[in-house]
C-alpha positions as CSV (number, residue, x, y, z in Angstrom):
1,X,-4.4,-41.9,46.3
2,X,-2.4,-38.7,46.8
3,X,0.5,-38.2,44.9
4,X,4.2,-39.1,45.6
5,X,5.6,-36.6,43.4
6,X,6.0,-33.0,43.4
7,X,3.8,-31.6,40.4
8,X,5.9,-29.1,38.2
9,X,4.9,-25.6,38.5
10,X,5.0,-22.8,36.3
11,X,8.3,-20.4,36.7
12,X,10.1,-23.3,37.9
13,X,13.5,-24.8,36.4
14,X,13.3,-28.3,35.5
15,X,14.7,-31.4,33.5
16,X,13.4,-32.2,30.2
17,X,11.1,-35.0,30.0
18,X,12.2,-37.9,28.1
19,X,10.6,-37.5,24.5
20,X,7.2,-38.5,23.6
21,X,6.2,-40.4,21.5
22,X,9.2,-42.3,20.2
23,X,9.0,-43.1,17.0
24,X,7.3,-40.7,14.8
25,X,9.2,-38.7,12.5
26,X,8.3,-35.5,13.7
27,X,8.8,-36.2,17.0
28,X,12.5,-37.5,16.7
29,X,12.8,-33.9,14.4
30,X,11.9,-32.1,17.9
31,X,13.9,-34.3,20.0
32,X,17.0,-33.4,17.5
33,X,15.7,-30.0,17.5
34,X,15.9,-29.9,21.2
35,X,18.9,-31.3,22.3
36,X,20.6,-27.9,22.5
37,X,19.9,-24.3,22.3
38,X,22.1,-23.5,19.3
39,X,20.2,-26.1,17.2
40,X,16.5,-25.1,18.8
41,X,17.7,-21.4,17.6
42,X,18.5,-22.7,14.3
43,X,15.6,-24.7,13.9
44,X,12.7,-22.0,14.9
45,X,14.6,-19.6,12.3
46,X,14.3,-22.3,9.6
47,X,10.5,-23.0,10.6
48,X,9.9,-18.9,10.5
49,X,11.4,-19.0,7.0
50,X,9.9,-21.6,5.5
51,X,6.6,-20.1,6.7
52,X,7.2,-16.6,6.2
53,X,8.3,-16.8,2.9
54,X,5.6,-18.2,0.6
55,X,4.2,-15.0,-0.7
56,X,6.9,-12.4,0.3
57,X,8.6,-11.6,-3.0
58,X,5.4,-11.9,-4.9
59,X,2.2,-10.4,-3.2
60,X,2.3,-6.9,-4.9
61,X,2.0,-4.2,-2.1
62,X,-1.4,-3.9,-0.3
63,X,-3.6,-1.5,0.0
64,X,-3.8,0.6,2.5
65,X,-1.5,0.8,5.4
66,X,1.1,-1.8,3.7
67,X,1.3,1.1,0.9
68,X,0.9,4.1,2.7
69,X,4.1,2.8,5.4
70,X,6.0,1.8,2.3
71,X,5.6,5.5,0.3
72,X,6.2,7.2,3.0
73,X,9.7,5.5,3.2
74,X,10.4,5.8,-0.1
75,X,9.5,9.6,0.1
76,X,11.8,9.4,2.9
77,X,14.5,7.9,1.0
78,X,14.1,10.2,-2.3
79,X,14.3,13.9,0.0
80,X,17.0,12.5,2.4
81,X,14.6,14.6,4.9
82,X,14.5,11.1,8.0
83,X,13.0,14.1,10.5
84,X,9.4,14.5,8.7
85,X,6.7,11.6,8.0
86,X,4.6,12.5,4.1
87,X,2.7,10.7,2.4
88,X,2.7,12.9,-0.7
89,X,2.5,16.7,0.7
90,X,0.4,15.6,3.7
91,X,2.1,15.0,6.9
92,X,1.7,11.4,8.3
93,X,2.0,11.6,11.7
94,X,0.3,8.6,13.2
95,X,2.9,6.5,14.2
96,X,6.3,7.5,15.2
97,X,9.2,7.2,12.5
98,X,10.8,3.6,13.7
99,X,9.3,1.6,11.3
100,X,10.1,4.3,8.2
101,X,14.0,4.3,9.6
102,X,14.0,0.4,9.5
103,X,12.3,0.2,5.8
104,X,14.6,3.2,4.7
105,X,17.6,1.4,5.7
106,X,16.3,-1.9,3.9
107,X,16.1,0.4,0.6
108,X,19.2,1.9,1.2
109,X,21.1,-1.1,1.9
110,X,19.3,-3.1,-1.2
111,X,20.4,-0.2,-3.4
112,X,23.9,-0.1,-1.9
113,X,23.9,-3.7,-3.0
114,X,22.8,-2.7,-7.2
115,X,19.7,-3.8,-6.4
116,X,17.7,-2.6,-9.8
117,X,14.6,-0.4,-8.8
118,X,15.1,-1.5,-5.1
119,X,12.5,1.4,-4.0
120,X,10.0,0.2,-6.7
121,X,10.6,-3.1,-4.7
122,X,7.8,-3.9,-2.0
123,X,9.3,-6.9,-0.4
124,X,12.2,-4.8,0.6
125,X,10.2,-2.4,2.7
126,X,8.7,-6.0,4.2
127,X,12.5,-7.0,5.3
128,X,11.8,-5.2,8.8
129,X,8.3,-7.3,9.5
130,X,10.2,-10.4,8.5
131,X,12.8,-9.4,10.5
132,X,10.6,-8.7,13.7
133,X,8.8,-11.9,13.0
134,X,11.5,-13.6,13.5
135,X,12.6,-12.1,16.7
136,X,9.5,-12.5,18.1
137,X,9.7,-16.5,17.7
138,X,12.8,-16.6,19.2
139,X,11.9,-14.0,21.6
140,X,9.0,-16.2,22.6
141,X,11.5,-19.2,22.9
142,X,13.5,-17.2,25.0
143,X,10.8,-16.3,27.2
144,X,9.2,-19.2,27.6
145,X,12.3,-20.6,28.8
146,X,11.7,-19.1,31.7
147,X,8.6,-20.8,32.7
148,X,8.7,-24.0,30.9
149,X,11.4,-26.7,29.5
150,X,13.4,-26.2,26.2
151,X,11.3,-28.7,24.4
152,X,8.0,-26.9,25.7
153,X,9.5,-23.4,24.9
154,X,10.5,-24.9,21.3
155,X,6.4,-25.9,21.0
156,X,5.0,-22.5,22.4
157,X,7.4,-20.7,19.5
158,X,6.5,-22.7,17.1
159,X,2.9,-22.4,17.7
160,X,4.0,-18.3,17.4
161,X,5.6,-19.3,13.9
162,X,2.7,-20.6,12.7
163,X,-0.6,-18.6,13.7
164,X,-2.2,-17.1,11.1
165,X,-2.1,-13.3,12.3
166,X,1.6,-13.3,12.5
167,X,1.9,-14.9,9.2
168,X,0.5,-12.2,7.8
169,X,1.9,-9.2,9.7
170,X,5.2,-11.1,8.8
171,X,3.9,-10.4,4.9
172,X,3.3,-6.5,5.3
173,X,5.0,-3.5,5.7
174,X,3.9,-2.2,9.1
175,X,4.3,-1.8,12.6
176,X,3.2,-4.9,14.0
177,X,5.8,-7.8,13.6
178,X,8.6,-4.9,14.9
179,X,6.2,-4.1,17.6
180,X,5.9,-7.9,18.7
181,X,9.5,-8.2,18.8
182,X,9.8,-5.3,21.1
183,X,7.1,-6.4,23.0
184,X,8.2,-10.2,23.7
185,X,11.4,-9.2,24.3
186,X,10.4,-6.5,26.8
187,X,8.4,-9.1,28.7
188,X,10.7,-11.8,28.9
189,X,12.9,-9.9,30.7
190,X,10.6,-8.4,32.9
191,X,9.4,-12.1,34.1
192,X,13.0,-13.3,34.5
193,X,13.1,-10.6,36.9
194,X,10.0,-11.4,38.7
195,X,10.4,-14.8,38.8
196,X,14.0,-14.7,40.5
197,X,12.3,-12.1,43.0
198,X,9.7,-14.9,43.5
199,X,11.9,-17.2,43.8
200,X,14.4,-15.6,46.4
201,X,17.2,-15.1,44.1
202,X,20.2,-13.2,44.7
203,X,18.8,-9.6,45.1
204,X,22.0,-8.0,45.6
205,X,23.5,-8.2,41.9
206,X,21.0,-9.0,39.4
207,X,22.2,-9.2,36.1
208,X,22.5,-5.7,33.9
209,X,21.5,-8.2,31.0
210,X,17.2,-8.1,31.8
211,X,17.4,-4.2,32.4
212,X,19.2,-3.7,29.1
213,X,17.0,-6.1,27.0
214,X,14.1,-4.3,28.9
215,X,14.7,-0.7,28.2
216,X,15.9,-1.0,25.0
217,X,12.8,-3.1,23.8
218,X,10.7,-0.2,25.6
219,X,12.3,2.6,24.1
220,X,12.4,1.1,20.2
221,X,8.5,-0.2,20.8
222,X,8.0,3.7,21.1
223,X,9.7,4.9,18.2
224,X,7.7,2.0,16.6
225,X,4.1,2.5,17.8
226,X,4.0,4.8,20.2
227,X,3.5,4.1,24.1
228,X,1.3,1.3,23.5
229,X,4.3,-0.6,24.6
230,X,4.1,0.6,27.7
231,X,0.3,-0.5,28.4
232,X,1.7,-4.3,27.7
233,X,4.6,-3.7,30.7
234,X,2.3,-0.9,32.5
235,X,-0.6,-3.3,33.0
236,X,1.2,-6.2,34.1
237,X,2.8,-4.7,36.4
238,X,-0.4,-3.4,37.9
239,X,-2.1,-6.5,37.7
240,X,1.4,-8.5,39.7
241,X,1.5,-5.7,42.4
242,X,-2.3,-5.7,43.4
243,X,-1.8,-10.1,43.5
244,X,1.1,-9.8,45.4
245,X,0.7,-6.8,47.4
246,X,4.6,-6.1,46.7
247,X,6.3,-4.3,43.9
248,X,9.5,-4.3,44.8
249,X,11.3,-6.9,42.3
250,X,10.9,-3.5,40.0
251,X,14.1,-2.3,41.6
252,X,16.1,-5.5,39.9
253,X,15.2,-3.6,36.7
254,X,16.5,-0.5,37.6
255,X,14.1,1.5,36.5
256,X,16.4,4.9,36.9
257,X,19.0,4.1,34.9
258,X,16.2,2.2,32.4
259,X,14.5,5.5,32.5
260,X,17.5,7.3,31.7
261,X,18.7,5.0,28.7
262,X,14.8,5.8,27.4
263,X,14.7,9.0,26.9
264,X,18.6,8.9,25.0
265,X,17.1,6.9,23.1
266,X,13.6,8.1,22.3
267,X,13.7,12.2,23.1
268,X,16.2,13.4,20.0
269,X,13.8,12.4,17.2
270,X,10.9,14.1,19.2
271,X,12.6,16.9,19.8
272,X,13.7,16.8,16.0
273,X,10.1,16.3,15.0
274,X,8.7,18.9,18.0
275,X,11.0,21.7,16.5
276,X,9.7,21.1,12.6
277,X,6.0,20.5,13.1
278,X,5.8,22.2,16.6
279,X,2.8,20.4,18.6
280,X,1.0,18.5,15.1
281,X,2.6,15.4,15.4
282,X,1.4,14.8,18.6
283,X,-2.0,16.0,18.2
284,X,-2.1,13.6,15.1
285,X,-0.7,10.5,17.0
286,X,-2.1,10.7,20.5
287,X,-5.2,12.9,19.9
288,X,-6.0,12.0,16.3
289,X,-5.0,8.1,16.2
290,X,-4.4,6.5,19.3
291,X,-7.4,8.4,21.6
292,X,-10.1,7.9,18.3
293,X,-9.4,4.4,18.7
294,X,-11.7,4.6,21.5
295,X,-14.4,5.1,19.0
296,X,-14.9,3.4,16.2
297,X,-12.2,5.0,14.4
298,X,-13.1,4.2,10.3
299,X,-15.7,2.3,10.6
300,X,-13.7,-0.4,12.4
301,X,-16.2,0.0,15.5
302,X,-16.9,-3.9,17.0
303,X,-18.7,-5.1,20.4
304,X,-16.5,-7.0,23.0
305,X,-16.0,-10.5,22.3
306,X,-14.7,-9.8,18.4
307,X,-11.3,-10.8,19.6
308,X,-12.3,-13.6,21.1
309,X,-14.3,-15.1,17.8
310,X,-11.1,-14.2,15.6
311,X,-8.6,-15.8,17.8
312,X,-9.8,-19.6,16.4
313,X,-8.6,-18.4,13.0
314,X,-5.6,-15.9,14.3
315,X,-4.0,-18.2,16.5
316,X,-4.4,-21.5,14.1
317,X,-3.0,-23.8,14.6
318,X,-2.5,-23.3,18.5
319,X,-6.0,-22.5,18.9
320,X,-7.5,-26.0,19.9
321,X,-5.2,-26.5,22.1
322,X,-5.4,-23.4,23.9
323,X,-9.0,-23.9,24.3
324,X,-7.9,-27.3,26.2
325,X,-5.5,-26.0,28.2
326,X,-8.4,-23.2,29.7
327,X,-9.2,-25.4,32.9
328,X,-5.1,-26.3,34.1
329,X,-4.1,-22.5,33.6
330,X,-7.3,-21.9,35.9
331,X,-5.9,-24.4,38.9
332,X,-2.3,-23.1,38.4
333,X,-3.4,-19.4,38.2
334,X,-1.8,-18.7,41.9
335,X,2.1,-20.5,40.7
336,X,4.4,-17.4,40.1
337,X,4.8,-18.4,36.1
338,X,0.8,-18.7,35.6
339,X,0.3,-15.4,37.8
340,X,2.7,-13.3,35.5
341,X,1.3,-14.9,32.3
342,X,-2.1,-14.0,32.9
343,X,-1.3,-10.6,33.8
344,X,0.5,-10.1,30.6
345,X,-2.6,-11.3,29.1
346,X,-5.8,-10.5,31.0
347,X,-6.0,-7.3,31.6
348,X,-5.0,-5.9,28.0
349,X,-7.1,-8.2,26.4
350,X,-10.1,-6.3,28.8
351,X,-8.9,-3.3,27.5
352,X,-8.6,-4.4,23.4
353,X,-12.5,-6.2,24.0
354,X,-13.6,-2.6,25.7
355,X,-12.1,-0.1,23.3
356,X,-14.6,0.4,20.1
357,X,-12.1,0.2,17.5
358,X,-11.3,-3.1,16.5
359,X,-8.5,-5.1,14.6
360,X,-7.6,-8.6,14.5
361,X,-3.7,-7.4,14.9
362,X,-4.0,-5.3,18.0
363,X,-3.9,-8.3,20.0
364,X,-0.8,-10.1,18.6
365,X,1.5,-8.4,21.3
366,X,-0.6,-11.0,24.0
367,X,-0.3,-14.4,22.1
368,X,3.1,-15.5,23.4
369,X,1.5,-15.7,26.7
370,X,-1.3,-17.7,25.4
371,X,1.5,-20.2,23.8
372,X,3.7,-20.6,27.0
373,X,0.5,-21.1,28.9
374,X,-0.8,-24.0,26.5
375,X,2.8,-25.4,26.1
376,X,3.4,-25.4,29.7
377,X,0.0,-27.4,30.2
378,X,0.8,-29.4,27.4
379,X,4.5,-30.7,28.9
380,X,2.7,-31.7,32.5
381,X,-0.2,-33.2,30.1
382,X,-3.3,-31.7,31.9
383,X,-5.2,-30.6,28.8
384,X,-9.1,-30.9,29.5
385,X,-10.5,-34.4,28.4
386,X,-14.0,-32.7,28.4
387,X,-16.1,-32.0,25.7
388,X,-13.0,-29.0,24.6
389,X,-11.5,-31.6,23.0
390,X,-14.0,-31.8,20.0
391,X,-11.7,-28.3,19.4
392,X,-9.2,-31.0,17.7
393,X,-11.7,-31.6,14.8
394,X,-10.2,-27.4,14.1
395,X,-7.0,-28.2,12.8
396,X,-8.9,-29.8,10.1
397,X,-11.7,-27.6,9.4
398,X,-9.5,-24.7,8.7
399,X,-7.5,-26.0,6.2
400,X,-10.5,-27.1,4.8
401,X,-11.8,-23.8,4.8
402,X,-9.6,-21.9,3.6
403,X,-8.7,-23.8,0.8
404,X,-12.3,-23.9,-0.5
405,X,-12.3,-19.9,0.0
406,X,-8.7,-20.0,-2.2
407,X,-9.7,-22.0,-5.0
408,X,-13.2,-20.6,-5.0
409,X,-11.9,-17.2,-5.3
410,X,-9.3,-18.1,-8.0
411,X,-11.6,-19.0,-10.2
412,X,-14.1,-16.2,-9.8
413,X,-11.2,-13.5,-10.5
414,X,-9.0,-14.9,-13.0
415,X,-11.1,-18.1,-13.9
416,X,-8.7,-20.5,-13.4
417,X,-8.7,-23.2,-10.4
418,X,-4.8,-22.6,-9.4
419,X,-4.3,-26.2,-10.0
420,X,-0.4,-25.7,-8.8
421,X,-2.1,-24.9,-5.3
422,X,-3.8,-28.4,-5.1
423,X,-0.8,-30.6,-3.9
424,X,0.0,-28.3,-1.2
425,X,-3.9,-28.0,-0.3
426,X,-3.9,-32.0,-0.3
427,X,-1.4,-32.3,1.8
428,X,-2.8,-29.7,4.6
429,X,-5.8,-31.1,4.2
430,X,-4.2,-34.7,5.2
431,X,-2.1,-33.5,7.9
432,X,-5.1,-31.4,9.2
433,X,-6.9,-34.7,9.4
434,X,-4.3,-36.5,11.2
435,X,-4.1,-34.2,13.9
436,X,-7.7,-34.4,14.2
437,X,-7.4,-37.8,14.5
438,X,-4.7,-39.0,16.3
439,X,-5.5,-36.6,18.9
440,X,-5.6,-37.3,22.4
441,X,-4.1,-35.9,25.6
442,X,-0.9,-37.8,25.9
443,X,-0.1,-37.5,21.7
444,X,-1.0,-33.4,22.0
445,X,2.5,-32.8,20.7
446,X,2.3,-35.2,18.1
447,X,-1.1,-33.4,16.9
448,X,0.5,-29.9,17.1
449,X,3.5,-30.7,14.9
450,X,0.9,-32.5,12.4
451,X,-1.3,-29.1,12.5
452,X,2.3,-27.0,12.2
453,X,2.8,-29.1,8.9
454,X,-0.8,-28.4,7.7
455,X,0.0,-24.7,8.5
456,X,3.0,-24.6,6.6
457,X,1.4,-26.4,3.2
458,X,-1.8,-23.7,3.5
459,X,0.8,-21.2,3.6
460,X,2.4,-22.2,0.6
461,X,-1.2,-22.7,-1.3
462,X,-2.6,-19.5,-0.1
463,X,0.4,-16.5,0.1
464,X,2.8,-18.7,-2.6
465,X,0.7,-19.2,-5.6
466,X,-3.2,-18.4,-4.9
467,X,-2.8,-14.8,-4.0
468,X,-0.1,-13.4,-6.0
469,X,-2.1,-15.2,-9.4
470,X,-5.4,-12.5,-7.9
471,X,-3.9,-10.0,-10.5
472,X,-7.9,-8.6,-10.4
473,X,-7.1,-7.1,-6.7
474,X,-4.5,-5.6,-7.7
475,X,-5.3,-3.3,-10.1
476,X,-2.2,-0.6,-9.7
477,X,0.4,-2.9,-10.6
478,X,-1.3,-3.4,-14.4
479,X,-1.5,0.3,-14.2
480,X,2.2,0.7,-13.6
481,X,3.0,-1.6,-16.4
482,X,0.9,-0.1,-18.8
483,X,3.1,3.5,-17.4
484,X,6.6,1.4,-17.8
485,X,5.2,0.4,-21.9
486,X,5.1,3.9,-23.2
487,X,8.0,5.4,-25.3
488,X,8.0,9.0,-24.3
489,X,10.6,9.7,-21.5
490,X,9.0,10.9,-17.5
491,X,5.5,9.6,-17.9
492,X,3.6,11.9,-15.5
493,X,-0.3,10.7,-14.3
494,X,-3.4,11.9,-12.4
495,X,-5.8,9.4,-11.3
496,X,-9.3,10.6,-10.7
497,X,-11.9,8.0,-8.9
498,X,-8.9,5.4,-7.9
499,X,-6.7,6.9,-5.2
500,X,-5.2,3.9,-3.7
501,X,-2.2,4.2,-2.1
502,X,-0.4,1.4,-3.7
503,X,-0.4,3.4,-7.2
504,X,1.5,6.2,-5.5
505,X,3.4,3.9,-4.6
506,X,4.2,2.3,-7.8
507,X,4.2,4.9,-10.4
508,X,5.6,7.8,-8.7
509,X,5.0,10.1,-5.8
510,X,4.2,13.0,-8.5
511,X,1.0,11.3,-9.2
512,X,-1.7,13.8,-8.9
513,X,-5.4,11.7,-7.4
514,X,-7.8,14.3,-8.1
515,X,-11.3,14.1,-9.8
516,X,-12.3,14.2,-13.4
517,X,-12.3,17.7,-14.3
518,X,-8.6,18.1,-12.7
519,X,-7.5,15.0,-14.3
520,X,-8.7,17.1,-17.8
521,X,-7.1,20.0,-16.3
522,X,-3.8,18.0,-16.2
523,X,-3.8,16.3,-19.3
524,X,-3.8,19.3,-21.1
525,X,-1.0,20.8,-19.4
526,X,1.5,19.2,-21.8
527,X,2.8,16.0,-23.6
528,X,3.7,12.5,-21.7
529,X,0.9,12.7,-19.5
530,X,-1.8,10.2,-18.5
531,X,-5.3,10.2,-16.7
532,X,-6.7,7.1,-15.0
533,X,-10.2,7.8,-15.0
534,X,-12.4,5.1,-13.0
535,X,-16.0,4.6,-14.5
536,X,-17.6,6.8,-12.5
537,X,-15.3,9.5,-13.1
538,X,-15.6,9.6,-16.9
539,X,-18.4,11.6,-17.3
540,X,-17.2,14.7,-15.2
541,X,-13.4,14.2,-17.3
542,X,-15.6,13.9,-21.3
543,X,-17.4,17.3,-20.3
544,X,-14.1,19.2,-18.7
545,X,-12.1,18.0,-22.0
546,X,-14.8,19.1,-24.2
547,X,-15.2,22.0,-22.3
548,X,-11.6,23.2,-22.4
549,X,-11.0,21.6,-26.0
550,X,-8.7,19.0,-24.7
551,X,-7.6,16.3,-27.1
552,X,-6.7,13.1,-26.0
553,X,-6.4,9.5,-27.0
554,X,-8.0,6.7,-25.2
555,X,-5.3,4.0,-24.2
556,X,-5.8,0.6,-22.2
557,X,-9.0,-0.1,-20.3
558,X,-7.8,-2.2,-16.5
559,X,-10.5,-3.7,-14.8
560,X,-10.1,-4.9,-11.0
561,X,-11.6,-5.0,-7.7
562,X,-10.8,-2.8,-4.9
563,X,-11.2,-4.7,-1.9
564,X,-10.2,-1.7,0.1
565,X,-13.6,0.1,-1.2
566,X,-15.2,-3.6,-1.6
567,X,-16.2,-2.8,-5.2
568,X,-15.0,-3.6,-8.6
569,X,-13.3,-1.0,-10.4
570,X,-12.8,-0.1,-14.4
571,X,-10.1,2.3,-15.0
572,X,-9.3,3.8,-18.4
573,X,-5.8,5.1,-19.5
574,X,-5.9,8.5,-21.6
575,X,-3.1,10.7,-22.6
576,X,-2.7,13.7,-24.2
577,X,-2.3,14.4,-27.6
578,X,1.1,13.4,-29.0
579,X,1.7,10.9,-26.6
580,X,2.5,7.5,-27.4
């Protein structure tokens, strides 16, 4: 019988659908949600808190590119120099200096508020990632307004909010939460001006608004990460203009005076940073970061398909469904909103699977394309009824998971079962289950806001009380205490076998990682001093003490693991002579 209705199509404006579902609590929380955009705002911001948060204040920094961002800012901060990247007296010129002027305003501004020991602070460096987080969910909501309804836009956010990867990039001090918001924002704009050319919009005056938003996101993504930005954008666009045999909706970006606004925005710090280090910063991010990644830059080499495995636990709780929703983004793949969804996706993702070099964040930037493309099949309620949806029985099997891998690792590092985790694990572990079960293709939604409940207790279990209570892996932060206990005044150390970033970090960018014999060396070169000499460094420190008559005490033995080295770690505390 063929159909007396016109089928909604990706990139087309339409009316809400009446809610689904009526009835169930959650669902009458989205259809409140929903009813406006000022409360859908205010409602996805809520959701990012309440899932970003568990964890933030209390997960001592992490080892190593959390650490290394973070002193680098605080070096930053302490010289006053915002031209130069160090890390100690090496230059640290892999990524531009966005992301170090964003975490050096967060210090500032905490100190400015008498914030005690606000650069000591790691969750203040983290204030940018939450920040970009945030964005990025309502970035997402913003772009997927474009393509889909409010209430579907509302669901392909959320399903942002709560995968995994972002909920931890939200947690660190990096690039890659910033670099999402840039990123989301930059493509949402560019599809609002593709789709209107698609749609034979007024091509006469279009709006200054998606050229601003555009450029802007394009020139901040550089000074965040460099010009991988402009692969996101650059590809896309390639991929649209070979489909359509026509480029010209460009022009509605105005790509001169987009270009222009770029380069005020981007050249003064490279010039700044060209006329201080001549051509070494860009040797060191083009030619020594982002060109090794074609290699397997340390030891992070992977064959194609890696990114595919990882995205059932990076995009939890979305990930079933966007297995489901494989076979109607297929058919719709020639409607304007599919085509310019799968070009932001497709080709990078070819390009992430072929480069060497693998990490499960370099792929964030393409997951809001994946979430508008499974809410948008999710609203016209085409999911597959094949054998994809045994994908459901996911949303339990992950909460599952990880909570055994939570507990079970609680009580092999500290010995204790982080009983205050269990009522939040229970309760993922029920709301896992009944979006398992009550699944089917016309309660999807009703399943995905189950699952986003799941996701927000495991957060809580896993990044509120299970990993902050790991005290084992983190081994610099009972260093640092056992620094803060002493009664002389300046403490001054050398580490020797344990040169983690994170103990820069906390006890001073004066700390001196050497080996043994230097740490002897140091100890002996007056009084308040102290050498943190790992296990296999004692040896080599005993001979160059005895050797150069050194007298020391030995202090506090700290034993840990360093997951960064996958190993565990014994590090003894000796000071000089006189010091107590």
């Amino acid at each position: 019988m063929p159909e007396t209705f016109t089928r909604p199509r990706f990139g087309q404006p339409r009316e809400p659908k009446s809610p689904v579902n009526p009835g169930n609590r959650l669902v009458r929380l989205i259809d409140a949600a929903t009813a406006s955009h000022p409360r859908a705002v205010g409602f996805l911001v809520l959701c990012a808190l309440l899932l970003f948060l568990p964890g933030f204040f209390t997960i001592p920094p992490i080892d190593r590119d959390e650490a290394r961002f973070a002193q680098a800012t605080k070096q930053m901060v302490e010289s006053g120099d915002y031209v130069d990247i160090r890390f100690q007296d090496d230059v640290r010129y892999k990524k531009p200096v966005g992301i170090y002027w964003l975490q050096a305003a967060a210090v500032e501004t905490a100190s400015a508020l008498r914030l005690p020991k606000a650069e000591l602070r790691i969750w203040v460096y983290r204030i940018p990632s939450l920040i970009g987080a945030i964005g990025a969910v309502l970035m997402t909501y913003w772009t997927a307004l474009g393509f889909v309804t409010r209430r579907a836009a509302v669901l392909a956010a959320l399903m942002m909010c709560a995968s995994v990867l972002l909920g931890v990039e939200a947690r660190l001090a990096k690039t890659d939460a910033m670099l999402l918001f840039c990123v989301v924002a930059a493509m949402g704009a560019m599809a609002r001006a593709y789709l209107s050319w698609q749609r034979a919009e007024d091509q006469t005056h279009p709006p200054w608004s998606w050229p601003a938003i555009f450029w802007t996101a394009i020139a901040v993504g550089i000074l965040i990460k460099g010009p991988l930005i402009l692969m996101f954008a650059g590809l896309t666009v390639i991929a649209l203009a070979i489909q359509d045999r026509d480029s010209s909706w460009l022009w509605r970006l105005r790509p001169v005076w987009g270009l222009m606004w770029t380069l005020v925005l981007v050249l003064p710090w490279f010039i700044a940073i060209f006329w201080r280090a001549g051509d070494a910063f860009f040797a060191d991010s083009v030619g020594g970061d982002m060109l090794s990644k074609i290699g397997a830059q340390e030891s992070h080499g992977a064959p194609p398909g890696l990114y595919l495995l990882l995205f059932w636990i990076t995009f939890w709780p979305g990930a079933p469904l966007a297995a489901m929703a494989v076979p109607a983004v297929w058919r719709a793949r020639r409607e304007p909103g599919a085509q310019f969804l799968l070009a932001w996706l497709v080709p990078s993702w070819i390009v992430f699977e072929a480069v060497l070099t693998k990490l499960p964040h370099y792929v964030l930037p393409l997951y809001p394309a994946i979430a508008i493309l499974t809410a948008g099949a999710l609203e016209r309620q085409v999911l597959s009824r094949s054998w994809l949806m045994r994908g459901s029985a996911w949303w339990f099997v992950i909460p599952a998971g990880g909570s055994i891998i939570a507990v079970v690792g609680a009580v092999m590092l500290t010995r204790q079962p982080a009983f205050v985790a269990w009522p939040f694990i229970a309760a993922s572990l029920i709301f896992g289950l009944f979006a398992w079960w009550l699944y089917d293709n016309n309660r999807a939604e009703r399943s995905l806001l189950n699952a986003l409940v799941a996701a927000l207790m495991l957060a809580v279990a896993v990044y509120g009380i299970v990993l902050p209570s790991l005290t084992p892996l983190f081994p610099s932060i009972e260093i640092a205490r056992a620094l803060r206990n002493v009664t002389c005044v300046g403490p001054k150390a050398a580490s020797a076998g344990y040169h983690e970033p994170s103990l820069v970090f906390l006890t001073g960018t004066s700390t001196l990682l050497t080996d043994g014999s230097g740490a002897a060396d140091f100890l002996r070169q007056g009084s308040c001093r102290f050498a943190l000499i790992e296990q296999r460094s004692e040896r080599s420190f005993v001979q160059r003490a005895e050797a150069i008559g050194l007298r020391y005490k030995v202090g506090a033995r700290i034993d840990g693991y360093n997951f960064s080295q996958g190993r565990a770690i014994s590090i003894s505390i000796f000071r000089s002579e006189g010091t107590e």
